[in-house]
N, CA, C and O atoms as a MOPAC input file, in Angstrom:
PM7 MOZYME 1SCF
protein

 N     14.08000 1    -9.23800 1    -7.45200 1
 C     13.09800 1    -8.70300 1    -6.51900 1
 C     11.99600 1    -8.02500 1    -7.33400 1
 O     12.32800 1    -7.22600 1    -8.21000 1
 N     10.49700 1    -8.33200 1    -7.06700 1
 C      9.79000 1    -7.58200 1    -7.78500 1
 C      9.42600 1    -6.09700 1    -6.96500 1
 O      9.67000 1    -5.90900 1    -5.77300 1
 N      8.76200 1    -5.06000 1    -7.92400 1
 C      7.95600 1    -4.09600 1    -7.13900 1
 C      6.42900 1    -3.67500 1    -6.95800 1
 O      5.56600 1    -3.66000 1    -7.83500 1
 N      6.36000 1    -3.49500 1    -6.24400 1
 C      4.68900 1    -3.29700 1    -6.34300 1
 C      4.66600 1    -1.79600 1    -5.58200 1
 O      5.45100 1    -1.15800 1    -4.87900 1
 N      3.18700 1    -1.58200 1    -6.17700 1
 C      2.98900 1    -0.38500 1    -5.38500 1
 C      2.14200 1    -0.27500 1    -4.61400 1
 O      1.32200 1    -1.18000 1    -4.76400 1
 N      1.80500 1     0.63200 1    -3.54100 1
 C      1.43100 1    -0.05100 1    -2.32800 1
 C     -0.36100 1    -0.46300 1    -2.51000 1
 O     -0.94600 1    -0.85600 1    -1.50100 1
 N     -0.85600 1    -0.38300 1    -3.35800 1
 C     -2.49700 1    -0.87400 1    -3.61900 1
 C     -2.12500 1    -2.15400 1    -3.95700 1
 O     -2.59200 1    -3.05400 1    -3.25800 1
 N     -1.25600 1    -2.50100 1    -5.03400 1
 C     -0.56700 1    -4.29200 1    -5.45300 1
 C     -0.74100 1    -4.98200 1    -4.06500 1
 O     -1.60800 1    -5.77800 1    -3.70600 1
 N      0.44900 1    -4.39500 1    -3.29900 1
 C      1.05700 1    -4.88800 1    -2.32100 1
 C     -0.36100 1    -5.52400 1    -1.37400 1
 O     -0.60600 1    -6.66300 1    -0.97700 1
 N     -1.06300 1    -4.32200 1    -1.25100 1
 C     -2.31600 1    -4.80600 1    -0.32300 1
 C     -3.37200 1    -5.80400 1    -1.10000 1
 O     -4.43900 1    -6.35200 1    -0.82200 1
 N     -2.80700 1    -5.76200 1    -1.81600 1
 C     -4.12000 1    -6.93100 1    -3.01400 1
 C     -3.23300 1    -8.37800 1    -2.73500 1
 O     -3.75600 1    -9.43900 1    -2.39300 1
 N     -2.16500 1    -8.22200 1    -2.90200 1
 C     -1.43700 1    -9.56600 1    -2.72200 1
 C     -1.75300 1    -9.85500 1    -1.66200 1
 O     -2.25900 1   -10.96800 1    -1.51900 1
 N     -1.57500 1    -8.91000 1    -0.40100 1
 C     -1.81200 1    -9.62400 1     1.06700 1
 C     -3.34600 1   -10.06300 1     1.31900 1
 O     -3.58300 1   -11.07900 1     1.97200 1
 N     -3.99600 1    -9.56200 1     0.98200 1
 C     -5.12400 1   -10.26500 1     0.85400 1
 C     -5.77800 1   -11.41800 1    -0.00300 1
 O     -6.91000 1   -11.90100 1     0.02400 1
 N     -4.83100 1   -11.64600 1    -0.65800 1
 C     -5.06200 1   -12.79500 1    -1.82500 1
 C     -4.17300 1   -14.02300 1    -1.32600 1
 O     -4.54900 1   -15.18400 1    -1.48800 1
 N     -2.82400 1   -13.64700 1    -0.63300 1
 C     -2.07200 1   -14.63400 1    -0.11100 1
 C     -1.78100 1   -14.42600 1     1.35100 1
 O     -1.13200 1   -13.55000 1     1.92200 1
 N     -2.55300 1   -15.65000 1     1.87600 1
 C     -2.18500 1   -15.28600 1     3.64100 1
 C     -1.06500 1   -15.77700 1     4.28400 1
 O     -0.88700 1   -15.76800 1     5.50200 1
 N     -0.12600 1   -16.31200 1     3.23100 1
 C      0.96000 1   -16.94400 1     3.95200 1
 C      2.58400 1   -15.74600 1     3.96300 1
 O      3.70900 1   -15.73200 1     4.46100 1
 N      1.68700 1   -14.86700 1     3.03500 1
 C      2.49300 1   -13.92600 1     3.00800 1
 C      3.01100 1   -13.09200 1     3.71800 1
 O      1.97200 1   -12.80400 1     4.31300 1
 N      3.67400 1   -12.51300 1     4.12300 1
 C      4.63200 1   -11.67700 1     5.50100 1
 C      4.99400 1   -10.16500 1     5.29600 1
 O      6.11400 1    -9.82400 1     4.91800 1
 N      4.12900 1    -9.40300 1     5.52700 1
 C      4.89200 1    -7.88400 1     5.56100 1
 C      5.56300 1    -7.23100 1     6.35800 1
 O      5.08500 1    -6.89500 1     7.44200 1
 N      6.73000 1    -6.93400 1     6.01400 1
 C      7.73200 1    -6.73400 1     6.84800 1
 C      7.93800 1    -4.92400 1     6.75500 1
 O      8.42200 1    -4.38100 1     5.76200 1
 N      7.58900 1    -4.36400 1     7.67000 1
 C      8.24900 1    -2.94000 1     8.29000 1
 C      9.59100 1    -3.04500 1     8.36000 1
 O     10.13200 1    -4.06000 1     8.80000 1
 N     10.30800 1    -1.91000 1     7.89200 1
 C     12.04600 1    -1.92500 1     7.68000 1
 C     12.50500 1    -1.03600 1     8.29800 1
 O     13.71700 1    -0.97600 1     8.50600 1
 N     11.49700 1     0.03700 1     8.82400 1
 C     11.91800 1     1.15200 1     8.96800 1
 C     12.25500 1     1.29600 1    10.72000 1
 O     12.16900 1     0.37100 1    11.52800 1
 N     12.62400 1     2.61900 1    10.99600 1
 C     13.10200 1     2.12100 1    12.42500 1
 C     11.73900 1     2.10400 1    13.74100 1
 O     10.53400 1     2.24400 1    13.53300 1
 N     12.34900 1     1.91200 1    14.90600 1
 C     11.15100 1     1.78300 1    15.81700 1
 C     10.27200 1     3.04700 1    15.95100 1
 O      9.06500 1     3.02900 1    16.19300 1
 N     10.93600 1     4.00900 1    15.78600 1
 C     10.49100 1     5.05600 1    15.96000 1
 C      9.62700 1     5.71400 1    14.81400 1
 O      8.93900 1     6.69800 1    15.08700 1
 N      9.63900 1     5.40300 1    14.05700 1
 C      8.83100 1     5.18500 1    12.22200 1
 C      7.61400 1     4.58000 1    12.45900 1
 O      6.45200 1     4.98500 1    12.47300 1
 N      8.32600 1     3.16900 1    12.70100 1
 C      6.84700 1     2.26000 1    13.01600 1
 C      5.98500 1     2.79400 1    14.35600 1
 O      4.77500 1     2.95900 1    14.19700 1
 N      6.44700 1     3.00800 1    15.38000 1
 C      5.56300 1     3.46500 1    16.34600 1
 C      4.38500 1     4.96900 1    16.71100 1
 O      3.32400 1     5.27600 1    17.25600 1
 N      5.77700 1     5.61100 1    15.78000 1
 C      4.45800 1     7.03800 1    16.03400 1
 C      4.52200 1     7.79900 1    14.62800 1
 O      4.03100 1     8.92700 1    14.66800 1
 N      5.06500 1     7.37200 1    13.32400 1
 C      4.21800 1     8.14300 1    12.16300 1
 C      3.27100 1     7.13600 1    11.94900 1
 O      2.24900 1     7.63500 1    11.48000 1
 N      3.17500 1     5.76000 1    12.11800 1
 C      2.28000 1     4.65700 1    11.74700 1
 C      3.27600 1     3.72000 1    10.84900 1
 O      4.44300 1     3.85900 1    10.48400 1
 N      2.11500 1     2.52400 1    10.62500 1
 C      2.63900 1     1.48200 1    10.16300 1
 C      1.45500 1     0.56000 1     9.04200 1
 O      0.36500 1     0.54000 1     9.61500 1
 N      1.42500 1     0.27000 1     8.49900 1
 C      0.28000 1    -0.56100 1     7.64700 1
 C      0.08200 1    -1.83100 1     8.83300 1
 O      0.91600 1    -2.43100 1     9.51100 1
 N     -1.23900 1    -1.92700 1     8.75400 1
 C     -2.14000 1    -2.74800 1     9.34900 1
 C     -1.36600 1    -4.09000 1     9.10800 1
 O     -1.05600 1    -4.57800 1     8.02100 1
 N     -1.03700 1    -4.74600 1    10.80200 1
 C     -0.90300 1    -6.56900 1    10.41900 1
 C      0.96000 1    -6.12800 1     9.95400 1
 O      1.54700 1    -7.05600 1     9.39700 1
 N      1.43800 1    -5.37700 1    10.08000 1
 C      3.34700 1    -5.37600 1     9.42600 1
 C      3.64200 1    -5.76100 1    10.67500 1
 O      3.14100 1    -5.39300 1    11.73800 1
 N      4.80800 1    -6.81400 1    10.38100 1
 C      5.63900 1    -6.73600 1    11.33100 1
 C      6.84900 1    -6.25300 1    11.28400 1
 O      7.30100 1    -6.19800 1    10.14000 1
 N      7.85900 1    -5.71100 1    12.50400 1
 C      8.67900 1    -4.66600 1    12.35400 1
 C      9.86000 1    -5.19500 1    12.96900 1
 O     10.05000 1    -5.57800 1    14.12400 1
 N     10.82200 1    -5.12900 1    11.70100 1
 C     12.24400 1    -5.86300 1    11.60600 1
 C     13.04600 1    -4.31300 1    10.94400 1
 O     12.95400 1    -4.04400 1     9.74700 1
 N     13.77700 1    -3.44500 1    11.89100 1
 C     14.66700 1    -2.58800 1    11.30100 1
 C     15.69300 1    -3.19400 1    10.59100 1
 O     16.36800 1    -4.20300 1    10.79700 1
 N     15.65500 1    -2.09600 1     9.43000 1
 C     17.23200 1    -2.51200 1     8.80200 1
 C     18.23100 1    -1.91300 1     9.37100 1
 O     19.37400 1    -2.36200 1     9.45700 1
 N     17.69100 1    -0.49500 1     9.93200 1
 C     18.89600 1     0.06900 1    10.74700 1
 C     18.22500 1     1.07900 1    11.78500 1
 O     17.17900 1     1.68900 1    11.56500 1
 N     18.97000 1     1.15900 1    12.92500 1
 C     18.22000 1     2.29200 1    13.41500 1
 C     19.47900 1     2.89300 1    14.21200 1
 O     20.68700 1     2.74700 1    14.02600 1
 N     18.63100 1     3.74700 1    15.33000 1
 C     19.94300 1     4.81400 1    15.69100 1
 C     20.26000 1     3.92500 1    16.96800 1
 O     19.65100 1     2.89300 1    17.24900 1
 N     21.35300 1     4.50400 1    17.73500 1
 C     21.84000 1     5.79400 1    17.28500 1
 C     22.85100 1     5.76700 1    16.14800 1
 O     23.12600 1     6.75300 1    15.46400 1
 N     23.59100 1     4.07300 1    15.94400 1
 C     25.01000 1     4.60200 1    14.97100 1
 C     24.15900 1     4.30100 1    13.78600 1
 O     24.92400 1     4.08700 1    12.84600 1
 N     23.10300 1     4.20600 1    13.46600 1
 C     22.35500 1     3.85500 1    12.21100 1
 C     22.86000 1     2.72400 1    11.36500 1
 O     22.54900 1     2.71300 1    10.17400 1
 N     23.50800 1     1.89900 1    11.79700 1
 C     24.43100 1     0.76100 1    11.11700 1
 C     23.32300 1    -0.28100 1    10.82700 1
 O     22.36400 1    -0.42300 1    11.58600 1
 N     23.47500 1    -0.91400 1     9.83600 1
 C     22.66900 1    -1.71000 1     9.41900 1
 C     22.68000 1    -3.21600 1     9.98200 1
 O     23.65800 1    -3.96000 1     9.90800 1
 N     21.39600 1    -3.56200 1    10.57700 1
 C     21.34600 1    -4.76100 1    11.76400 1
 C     22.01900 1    -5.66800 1    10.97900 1
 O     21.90500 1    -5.89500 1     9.77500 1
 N     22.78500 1    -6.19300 1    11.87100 1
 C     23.42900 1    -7.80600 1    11.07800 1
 C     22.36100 1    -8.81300 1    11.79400 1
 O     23.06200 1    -9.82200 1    11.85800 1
 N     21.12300 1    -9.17400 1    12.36600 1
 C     20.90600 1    -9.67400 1    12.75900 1
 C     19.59700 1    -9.71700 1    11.40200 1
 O     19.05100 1   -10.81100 1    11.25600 1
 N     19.20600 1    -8.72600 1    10.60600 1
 C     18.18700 1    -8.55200 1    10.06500 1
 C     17.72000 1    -9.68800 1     9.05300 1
 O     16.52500 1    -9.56600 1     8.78500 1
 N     18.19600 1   -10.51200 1     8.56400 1
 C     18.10800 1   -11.54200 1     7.95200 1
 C     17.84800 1   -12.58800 1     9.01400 1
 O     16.95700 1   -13.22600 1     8.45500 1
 N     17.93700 1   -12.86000 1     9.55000 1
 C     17.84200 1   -13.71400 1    10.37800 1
 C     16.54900 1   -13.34200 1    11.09300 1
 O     15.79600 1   -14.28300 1    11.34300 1
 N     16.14000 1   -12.01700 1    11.49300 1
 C     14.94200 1   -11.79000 1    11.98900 1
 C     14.09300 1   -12.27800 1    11.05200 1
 O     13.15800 1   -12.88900 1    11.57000 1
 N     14.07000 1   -12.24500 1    10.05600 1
 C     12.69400 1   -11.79000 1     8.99000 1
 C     12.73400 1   -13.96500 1     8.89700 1
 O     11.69900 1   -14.62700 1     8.97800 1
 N     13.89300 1   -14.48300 1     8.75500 1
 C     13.89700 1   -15.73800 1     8.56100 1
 C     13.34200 1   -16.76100 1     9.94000 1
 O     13.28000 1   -17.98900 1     9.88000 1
 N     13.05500 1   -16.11800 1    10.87600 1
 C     12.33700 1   -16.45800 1    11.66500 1
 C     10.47100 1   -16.58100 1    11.91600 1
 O      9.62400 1   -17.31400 1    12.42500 1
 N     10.66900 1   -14.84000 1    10.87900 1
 C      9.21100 1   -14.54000 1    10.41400 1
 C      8.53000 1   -15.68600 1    10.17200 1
 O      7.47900 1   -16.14600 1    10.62000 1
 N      9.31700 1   -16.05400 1     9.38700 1
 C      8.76700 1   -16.89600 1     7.95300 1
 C      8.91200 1   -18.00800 1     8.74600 1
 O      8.43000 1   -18.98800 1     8.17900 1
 N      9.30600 1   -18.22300 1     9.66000 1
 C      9.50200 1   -19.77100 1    10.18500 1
 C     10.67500 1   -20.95600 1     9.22700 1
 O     10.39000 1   -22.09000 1     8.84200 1
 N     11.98200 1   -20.22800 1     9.05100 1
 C     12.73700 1   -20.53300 1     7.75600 1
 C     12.05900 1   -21.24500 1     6.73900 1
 O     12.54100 1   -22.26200 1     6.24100 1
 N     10.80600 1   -20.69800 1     6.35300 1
 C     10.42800 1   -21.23100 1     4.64200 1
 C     10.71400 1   -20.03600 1     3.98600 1
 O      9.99200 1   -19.05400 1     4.15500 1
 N     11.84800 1   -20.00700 1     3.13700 1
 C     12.43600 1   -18.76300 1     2.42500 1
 C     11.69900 1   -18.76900 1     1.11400 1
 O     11.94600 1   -17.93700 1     0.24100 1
 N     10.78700 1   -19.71900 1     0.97900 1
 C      9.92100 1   -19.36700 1    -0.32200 1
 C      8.73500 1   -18.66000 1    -0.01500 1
 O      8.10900 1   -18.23300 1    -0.98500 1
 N      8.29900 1   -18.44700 1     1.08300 1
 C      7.32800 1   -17.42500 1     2.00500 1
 C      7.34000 1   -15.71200 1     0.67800 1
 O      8.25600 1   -15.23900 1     0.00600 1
 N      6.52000 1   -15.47600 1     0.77100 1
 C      6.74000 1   -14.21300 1     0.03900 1
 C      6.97300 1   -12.97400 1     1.46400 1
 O      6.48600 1   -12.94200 1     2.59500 1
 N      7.69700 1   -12.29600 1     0.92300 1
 C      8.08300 1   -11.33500 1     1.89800 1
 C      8.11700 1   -10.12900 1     1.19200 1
 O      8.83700 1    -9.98500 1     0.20400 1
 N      7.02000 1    -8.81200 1     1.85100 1
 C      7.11900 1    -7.96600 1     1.65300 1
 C      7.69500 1    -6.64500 1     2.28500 1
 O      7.33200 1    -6.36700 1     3.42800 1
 N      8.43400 1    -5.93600 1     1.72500 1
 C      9.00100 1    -5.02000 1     2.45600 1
 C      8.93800 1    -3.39600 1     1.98700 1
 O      9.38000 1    -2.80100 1     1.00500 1
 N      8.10500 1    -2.94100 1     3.27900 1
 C      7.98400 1    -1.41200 1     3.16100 1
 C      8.54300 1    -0.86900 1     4.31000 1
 O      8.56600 1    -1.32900 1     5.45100 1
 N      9.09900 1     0.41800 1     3.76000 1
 C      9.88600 1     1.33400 1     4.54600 1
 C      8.97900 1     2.72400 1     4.38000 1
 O      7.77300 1     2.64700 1     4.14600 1
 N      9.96600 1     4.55700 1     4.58400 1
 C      9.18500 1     5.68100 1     4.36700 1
 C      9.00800 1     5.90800 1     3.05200 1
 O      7.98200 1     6.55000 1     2.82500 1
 N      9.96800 1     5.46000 1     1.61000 1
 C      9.72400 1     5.34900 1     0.38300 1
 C     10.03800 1     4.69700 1    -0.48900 1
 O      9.94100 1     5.06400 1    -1.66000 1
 N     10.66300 1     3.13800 1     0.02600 1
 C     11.06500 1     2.31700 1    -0.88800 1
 C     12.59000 1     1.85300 1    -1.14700 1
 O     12.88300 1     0.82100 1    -1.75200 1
 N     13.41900 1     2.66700 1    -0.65900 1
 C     14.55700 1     2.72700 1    -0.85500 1
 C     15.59700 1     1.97500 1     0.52900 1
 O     16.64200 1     1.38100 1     0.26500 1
 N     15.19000 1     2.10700 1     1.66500 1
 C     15.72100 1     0.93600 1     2.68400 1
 C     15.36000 1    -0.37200 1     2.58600 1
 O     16.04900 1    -1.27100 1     3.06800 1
 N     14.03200 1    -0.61000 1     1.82800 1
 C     13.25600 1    -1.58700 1     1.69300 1
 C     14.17000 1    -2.68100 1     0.18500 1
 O     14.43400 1    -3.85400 1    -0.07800 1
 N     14.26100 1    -1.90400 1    -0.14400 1
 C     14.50900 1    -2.27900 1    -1.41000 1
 C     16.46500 1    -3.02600 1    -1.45600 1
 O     16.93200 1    -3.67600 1    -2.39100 1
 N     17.22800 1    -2.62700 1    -0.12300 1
 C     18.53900 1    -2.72200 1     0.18100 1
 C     18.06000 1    -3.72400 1     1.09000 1
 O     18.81700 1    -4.69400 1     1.12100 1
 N     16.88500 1    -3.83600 1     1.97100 1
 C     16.89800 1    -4.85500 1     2.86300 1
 C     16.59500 1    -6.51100 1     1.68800 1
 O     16.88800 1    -7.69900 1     1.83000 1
 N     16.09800 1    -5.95400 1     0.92700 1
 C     15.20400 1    -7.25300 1    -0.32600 1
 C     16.00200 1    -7.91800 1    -0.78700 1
 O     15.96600 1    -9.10900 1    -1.09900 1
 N     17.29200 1    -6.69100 1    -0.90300 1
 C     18.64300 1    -7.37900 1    -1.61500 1
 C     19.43000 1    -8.24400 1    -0.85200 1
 O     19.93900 1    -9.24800 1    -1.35000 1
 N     19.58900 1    -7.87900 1     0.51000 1
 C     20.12000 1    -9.04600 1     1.38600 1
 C     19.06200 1   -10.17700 1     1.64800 1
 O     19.44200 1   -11.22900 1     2.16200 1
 N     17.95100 1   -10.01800 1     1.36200 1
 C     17.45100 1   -11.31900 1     1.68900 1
 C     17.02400 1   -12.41000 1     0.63200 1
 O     16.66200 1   -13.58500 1     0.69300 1
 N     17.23200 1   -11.48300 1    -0.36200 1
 C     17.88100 1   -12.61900 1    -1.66000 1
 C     18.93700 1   -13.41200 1    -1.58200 1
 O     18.91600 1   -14.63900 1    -1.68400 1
 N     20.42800 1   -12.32500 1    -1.29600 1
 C     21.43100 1   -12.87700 1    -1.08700 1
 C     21.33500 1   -14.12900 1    -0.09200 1
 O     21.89900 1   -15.22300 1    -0.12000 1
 N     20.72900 1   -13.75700 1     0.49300 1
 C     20.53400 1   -14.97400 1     1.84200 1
 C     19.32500 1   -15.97400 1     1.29200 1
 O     18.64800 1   -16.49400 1     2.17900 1
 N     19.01700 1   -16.26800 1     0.02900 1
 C     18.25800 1   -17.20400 1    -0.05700 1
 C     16.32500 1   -17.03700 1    -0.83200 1
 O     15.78100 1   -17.62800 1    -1.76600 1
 N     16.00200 1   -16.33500 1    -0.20300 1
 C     14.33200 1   -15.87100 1    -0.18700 1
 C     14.41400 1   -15.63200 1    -1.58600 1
 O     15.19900 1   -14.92000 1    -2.21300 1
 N     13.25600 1   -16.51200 1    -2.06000 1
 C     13.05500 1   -16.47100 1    -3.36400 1
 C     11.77100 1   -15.59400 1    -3.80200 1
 O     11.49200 1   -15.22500 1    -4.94200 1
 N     11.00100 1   -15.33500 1    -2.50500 1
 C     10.14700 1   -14.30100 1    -3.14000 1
 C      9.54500 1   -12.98300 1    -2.51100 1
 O      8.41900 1   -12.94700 1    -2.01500 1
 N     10.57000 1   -11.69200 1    -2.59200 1
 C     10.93500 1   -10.88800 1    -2.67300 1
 C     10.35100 1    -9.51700 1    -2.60100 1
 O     11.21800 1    -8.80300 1    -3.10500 1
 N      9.72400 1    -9.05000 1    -2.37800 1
 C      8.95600 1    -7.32900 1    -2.45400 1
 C      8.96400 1    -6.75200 1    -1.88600 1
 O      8.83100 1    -6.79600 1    -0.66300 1
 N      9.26900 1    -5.28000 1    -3.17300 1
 C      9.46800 1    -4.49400 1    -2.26300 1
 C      8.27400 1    -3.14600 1    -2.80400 1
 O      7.91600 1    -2.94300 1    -3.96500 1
 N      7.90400 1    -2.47900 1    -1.73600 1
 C      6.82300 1    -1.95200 1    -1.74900 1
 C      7.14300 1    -0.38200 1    -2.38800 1
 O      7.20800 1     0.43800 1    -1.47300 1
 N      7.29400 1     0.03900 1    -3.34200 1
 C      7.87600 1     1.18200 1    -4.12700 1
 C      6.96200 1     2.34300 1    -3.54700 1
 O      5.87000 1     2.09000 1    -3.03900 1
 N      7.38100 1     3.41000 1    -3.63200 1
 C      6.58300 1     4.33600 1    -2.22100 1
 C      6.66600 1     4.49400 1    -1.33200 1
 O      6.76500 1     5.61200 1    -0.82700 1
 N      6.66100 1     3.05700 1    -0.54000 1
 C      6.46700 1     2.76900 1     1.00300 1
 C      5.70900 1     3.57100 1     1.73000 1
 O      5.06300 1     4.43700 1     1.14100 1
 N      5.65600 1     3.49200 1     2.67800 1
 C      4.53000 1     4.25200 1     3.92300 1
 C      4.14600 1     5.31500 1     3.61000 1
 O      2.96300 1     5.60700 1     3.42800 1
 N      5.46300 1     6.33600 1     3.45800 1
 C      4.79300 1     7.98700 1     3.11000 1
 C      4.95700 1     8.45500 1     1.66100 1
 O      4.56900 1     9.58200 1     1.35500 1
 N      5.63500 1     7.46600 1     0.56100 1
 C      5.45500 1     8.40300 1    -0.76300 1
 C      6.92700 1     9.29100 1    -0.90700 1
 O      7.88100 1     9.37600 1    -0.13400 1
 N      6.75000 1     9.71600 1    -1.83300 1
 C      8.24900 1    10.68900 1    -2.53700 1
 C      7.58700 1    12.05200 1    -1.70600 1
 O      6.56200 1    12.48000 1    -1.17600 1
 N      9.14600 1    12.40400 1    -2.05900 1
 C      8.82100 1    14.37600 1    -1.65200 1
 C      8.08300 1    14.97200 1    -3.00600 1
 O      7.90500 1    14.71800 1    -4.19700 1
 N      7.73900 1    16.07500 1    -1.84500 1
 C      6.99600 1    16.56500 1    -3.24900 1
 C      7.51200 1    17.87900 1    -3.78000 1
 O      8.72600 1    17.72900 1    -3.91900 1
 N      7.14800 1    19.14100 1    -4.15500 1
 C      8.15200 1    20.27900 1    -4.45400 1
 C      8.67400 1    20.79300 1    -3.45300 1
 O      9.78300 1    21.31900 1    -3.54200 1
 N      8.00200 1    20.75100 1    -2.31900 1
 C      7.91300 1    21.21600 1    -1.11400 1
 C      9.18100 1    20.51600 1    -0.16300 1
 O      9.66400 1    21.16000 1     0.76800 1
 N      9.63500 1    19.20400 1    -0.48600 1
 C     10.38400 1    18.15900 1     0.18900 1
 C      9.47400 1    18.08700 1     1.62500 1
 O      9.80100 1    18.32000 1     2.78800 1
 N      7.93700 1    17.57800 1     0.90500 1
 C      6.93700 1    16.95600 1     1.80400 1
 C      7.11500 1    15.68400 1     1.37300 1
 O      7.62800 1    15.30800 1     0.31900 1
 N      6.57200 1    14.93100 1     2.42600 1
 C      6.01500 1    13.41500 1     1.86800 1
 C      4.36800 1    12.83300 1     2.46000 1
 O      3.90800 1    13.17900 1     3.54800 1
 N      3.86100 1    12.17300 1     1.76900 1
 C      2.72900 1    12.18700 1     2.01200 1
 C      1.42900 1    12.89000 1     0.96100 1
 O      0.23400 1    13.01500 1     1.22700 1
 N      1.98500 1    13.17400 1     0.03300 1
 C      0.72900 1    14.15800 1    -1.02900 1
 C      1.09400 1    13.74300 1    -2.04300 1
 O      0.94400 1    14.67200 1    -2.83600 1
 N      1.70300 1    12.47600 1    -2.81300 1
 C      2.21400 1    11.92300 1    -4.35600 1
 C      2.11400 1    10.69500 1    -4.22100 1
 O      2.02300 1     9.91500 1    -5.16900 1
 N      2.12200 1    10.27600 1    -2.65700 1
 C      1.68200 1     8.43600 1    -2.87800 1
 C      2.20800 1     8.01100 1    -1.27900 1
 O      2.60400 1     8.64400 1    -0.30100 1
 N      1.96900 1     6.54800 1    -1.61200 1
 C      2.56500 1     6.07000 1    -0.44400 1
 C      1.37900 1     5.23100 1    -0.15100 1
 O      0.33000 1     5.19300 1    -0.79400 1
 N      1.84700 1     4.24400 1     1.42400 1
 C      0.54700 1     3.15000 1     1.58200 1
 C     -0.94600 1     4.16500 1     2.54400 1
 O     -2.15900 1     3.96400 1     2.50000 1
 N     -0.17800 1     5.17500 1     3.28300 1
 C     -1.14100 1     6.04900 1     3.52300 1
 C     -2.05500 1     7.02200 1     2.85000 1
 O     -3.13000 1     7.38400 1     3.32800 1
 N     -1.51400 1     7.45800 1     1.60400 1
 C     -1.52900 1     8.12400 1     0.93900 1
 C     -3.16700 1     7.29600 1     0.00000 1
 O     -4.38300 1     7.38000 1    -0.17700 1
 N     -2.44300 1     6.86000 1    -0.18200 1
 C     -3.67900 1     5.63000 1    -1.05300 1
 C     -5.00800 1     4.97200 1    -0.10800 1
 O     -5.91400 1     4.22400 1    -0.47500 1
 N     -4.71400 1     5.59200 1     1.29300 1
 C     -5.71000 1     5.13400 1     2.31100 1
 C     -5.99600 1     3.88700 1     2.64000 1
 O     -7.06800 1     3.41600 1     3.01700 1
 N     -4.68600 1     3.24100 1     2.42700 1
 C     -4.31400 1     1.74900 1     3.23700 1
 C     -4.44200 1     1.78200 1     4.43200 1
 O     -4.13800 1     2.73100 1     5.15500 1
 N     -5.23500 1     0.02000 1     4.99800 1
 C     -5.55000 1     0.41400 1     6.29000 1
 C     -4.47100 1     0.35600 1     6.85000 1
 O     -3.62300 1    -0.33000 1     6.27900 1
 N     -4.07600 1     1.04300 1     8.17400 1
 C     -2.95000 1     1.61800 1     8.96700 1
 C     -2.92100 1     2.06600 1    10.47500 1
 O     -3.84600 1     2.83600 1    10.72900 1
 N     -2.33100 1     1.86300 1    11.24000 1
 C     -2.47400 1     2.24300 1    12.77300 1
 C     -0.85900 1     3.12200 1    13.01600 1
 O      0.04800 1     3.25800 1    12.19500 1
 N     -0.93600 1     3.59600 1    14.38100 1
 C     -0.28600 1     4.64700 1    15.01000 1
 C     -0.17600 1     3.54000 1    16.68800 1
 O     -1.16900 1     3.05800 1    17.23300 1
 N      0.73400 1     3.43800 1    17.00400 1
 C      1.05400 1     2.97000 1    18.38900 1
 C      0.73300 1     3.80100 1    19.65500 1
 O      1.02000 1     3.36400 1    20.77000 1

């Protein structure tokens, strides 16, 4: 799986339109902290038992219209659901892989803020709010 960070990430999507960005995070993530412009939104897990979708591979392989050589990108709140979802969709085939290091809001900061050290907002990627 490669990584990019989220300025890469937006250079690729604009350089390759066959490419697919995939939101990981839950509905409630994507709908009211925001979401990067054009993502579509496939949880890896959400509540209430937070269990990780068994259906989630199969969503994203629909994305793509099963061409698993589709590049697929995946951002979450910092990289780290994203990066467990990348791994199952290797396992399952998809040969090209990303995951968006950062993701939406960036690391904590001393404060255990997020949002002020990076992220796709952070960097002033375009982005909407539901």
């Amino acid at each position: 799986m490669r990584s990019l960070d989220p300025r890469a990430a937006w250079m690729l999507l604009q350089q390759n339109p066959e490419a697919v960005l995939v939101d990981c995070r839950t509905e409630i993530e994507f709908m009211y902290v925001g979401h990067p412009l054009g993502a579509e939104h496939v949880a890896w897990q959400d509540g209430p038992d937070w269990e990780v979708d068994p259906e989630f591979v199969d969503k994203v392989k629909q994305l793509v219209r099963n061409d698993l050589n589709r590049p697929v990108l995946l951002v979450c709140r910092s990289g780290h659901r994203s990066a467990c979802a990348g791994d199952a969709l290797e396992m399952a085939g998809f040969s090209s892989v990303i995951n968006i290091v950062e993701g939406f809001e960036g690391p904590l900061d001393e404060n255990y803020h997020r949002g002020k050290l990076g992220g796709w907002r952070f960097f002033g990627l375009p982005w909407q709010q539901s």
